[in-house]
N, C-alpha and C positions, 0 to 999 in steps of 0.2 A: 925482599918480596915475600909476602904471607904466602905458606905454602899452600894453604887454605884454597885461598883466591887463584894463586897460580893454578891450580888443577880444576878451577871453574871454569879459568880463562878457555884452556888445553882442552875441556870437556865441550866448551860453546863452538870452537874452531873446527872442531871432529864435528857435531851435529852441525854447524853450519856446511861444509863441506859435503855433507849427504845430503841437507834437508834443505839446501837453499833452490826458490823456485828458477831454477835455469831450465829446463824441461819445454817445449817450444810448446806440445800439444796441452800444455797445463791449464787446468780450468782457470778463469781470470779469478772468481771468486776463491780458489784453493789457492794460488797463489799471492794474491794480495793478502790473505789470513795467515798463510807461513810468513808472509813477510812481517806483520803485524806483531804475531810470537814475538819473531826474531829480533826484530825495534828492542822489544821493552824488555829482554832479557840482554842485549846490548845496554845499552843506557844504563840497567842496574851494574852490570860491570863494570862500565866507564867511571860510570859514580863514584863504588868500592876503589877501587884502582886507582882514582885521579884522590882521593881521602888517604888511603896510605901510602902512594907516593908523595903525597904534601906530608905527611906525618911524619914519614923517613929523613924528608929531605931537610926539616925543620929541625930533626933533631942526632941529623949527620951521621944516621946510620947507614951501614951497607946496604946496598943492595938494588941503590941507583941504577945501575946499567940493566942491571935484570928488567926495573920496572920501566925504561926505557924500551928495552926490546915486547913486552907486552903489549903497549902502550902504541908500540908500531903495528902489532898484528891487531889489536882491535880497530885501530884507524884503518887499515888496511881494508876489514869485514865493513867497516862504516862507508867506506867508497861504495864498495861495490852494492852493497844495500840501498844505499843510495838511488843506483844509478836502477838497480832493480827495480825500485819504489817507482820511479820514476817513470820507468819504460810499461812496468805493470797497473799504473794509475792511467794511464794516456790511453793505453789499448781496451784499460773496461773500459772505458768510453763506451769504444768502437764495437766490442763484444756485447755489450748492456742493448743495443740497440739492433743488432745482430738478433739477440736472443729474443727480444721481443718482436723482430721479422718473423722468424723460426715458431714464437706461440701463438702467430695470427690464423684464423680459421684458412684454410686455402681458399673458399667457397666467398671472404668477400673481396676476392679477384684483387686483389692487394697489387700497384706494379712495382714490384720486383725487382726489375732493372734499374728502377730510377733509383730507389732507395739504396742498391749495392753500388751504383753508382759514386752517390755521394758519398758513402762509406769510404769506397777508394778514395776517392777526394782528399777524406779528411785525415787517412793514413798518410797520404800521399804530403800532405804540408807537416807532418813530425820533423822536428829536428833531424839532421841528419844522424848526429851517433846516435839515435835511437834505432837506426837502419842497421844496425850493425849486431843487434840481438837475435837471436833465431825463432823468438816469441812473435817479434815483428813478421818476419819472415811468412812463418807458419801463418799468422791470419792475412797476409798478403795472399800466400797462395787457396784458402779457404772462402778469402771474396772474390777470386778469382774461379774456383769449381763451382761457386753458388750462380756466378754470370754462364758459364760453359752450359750450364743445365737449364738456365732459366727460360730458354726458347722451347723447350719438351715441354715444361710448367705450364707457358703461357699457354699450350696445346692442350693442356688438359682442363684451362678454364675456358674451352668452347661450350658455345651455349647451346649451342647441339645435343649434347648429352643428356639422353634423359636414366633416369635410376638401374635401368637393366645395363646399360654401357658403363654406368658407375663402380657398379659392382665387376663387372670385368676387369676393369682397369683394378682396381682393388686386389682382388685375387691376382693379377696378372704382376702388379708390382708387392708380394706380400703383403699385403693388408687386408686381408678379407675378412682382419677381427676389425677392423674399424669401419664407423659408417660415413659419409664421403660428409654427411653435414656437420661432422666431429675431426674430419682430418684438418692434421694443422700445416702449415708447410713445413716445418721443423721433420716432421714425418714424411713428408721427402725427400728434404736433402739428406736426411740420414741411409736413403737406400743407395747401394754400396757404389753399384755401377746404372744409373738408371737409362744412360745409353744402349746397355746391353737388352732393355725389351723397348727399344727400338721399334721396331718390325710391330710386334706385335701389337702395342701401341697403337702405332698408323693403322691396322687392319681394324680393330674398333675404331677408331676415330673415323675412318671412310666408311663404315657400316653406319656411325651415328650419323655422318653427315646425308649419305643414301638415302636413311630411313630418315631424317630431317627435310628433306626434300621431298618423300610422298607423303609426311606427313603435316608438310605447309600447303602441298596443291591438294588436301584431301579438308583441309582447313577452307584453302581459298573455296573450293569449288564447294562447301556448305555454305560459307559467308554469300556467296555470290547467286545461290538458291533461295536462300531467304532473303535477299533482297531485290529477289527479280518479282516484278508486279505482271498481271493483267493488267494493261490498258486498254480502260474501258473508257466508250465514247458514248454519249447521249446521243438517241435515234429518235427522230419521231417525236419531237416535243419532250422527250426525256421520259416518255411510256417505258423504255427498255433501253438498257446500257451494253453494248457490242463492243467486242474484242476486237481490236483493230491489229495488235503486234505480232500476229501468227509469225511474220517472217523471222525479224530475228530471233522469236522464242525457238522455234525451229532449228535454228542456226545455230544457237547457241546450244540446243540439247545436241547438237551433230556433235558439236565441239568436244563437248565435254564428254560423250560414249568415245568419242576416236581418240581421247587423254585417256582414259580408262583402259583402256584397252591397249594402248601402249606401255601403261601404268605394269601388264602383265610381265612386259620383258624384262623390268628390275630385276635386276639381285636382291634386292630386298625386299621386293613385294609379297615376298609369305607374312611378313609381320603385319601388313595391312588385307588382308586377301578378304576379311570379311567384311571390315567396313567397305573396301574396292565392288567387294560383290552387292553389297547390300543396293551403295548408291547406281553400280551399274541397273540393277532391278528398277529401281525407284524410277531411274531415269527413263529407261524401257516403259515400264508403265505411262509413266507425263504424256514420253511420246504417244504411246497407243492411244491414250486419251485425249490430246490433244486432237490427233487423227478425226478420233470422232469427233471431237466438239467441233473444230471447224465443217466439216461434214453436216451437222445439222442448225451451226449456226448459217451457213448457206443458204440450205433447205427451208429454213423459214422466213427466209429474206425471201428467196423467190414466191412462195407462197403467202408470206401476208404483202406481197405487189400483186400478189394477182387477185387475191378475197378483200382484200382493205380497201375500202374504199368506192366497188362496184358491188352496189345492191343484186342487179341484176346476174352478175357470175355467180353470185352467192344462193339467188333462187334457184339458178339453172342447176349450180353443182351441191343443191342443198346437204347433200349426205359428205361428199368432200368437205365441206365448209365446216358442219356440224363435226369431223374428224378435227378438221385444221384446227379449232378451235380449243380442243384436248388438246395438241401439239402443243399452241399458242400458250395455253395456260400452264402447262409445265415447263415450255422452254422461260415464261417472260417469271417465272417463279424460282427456277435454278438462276438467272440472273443475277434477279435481287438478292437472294442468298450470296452468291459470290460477292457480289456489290456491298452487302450491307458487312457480312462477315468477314469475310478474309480473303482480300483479293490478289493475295501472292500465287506466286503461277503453282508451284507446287503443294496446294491447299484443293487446285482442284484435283485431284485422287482423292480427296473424300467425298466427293459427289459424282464416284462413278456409278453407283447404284443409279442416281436421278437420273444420268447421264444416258444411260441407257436405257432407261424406260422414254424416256425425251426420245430418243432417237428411234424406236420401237415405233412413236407414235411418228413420227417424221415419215417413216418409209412409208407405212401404212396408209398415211395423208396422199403423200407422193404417187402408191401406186393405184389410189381411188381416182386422184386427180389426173393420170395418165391413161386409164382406161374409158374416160370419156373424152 
């Protein structure tokens, strides 16, 4: 045997010995590349080695048994390479797909479960001696903590959260250098123990979901303002158009001050406390106005029954009339304004100014026409 070769051989069995990827937690890509190394400076030796033990053997020099026994250590390195190759091809797979779980954004709510699902799966149908490696093992147990965790995950793609709850969560699981539309899931399952913030977790997530609740009935009860109308009905040949819905507009502002107002008792109503206050106001107001408006749409009902129509009430109560008349033309003038412009209930608070000059002249009609 060249002694050359023999201590290439002795030098690749020493470096394989340390450098071969048996190591369970090994990157798949660091692993399949040592393996890779290892192949083609294998092969080159096979080569050399299978050349001059034909060379010897051909020309019946010593040294046969020696290149026999080499001959068996490299077959030996060749098994087990093999069987490495083997086991280390099959699991990138599994890992290649792994890792691209791990660089998906966490934000497009990727599920999770299904996908380590099937991962298991397809661990799960490997040849059986491939079960018997500690590489196996190790990503058996790795899609196994990726499932253990994945019910927290799912918790933190509620859609509850708005950016301030974001950022807690961040800070609360070390990450307050990343922003939550840059986290990937890979940056979660990397944190250590994330059952250990636990607790604190649920405490923002029940704050987001609180504050999600005054912040849908603060949504509904705008939606439900701007779609509520005056209904107005033609009178009198269509001269003037009357509010007929006082009731349940009424009903409906009772409703919605006595949600307000219970809105107070949240725990989390400091985060809304000024839009709570504003729409309480607003609503306060409607009422008040409302108040009036019916009040003098009344008042002119009964008074143009009693001028409309009899010449003679009109001469007798000539300065009443000559009043009503003022009334008349301001209330049947804030009508048509209502009518022509914007007949949502909450539009009339901009004609409280009219409103009350209308009602000025109402009483004033009212207490001319009572004193005779």
């Amino acid at each position: 045997m060249d002694g050359a070769l023999e201590q290439r051989i002795k030098l690749f069995v020493e470096e394989w010995k340390k450098g071969r990827p048996v190591a369970p937690d090994l990157n798949h890509e660091v692993a399949n590349g040592a393996l890779a190394l290892h192949e083609a400076s294998l092969v080159k030796l096979e080569s050399d080695h299978a050349r001059l033990y034909a060379a010897r053997k051909s020309l019946a020099l010593d040294g046969a048994a020696v290149g026999n026994a080499e001959s068996a250590r490299l077959s030996s390195i060749r098994d087990e390479l093999v069987g490495l190759k083997e086991i280390w091809s099959a699991l990138r797979l599994i890992w290649l797909e792994l890792d691209a779980l791990a660089a998906k954004p966490f934000r497009e709510g990727t599920d999770l479960r299904k996908a380590l699902m099937r991962l298991q799966n397809e661990q799960t149908k490997l040849p059986g001696h491939m079960k018997t490696y500690e590489s196996f093992e190790f990503l058996k147990n790795v899609l196994k903590e990726r499932l253990a965790v994945n019910g927290s995950l799912k918790d933190l793609q509620s859609t509850m959260l708005r950016p301030k709850h974001e950022k807690l969560l961040l800070k609360e699981l070390g990450l307050g250098h990343v922003a939550w539309s840059e986290l990937s899931v890979g940056q979660l399952w990397s944190i250590p123990d994330l059952k250990a913030h636990a607790k604190a977790i649920k405490a923002i997530l029940d704050t987001a979901q609180g504050e999600s609740g005054l912040e849908n009935f603060l949504a509904e009860l705008r939606d439900q303002w701007e779609a509520t109308r005056l209904e107005l009905v033609d009178y009198k040949s269509g001269r003037i158009a009357l509010i007929r819905n006082w009731e349940p507009l009424f009903a409906q502002l009772a409703e919605r001050l006595s949600d307000l107002s219970g809105m107070k008792q949240s725990p989390y109503f400091k985060a809304f406390e000024a839009d709570a206050i504003r729409w309480e106001s607003k609503l306060n107001q409607a009422q008040a106005i409302f108040d009036v408006f019916i009040d003098v749409q009344r008042r002119w009902l009964a008074m143009s029954g009693t001028f409309e129509g009899s010449s003679d009430i009109q001469q007798q109560l000539a300065t009443q009339f000559k009043r009503f008349k003022t009334f008349d033309r301001d209330f049947t003038r804030l009508m048509k304004d209502i009518h022509k412009v914007r007949p949502d209930a909450l539009h009339t608070i901009a004609h409280a100014r009219a409103l009350s000059h209308t009602r000025a002249h109402a009483h004033c009609s009212a207490a001319a026409a009572s004193s005779h």
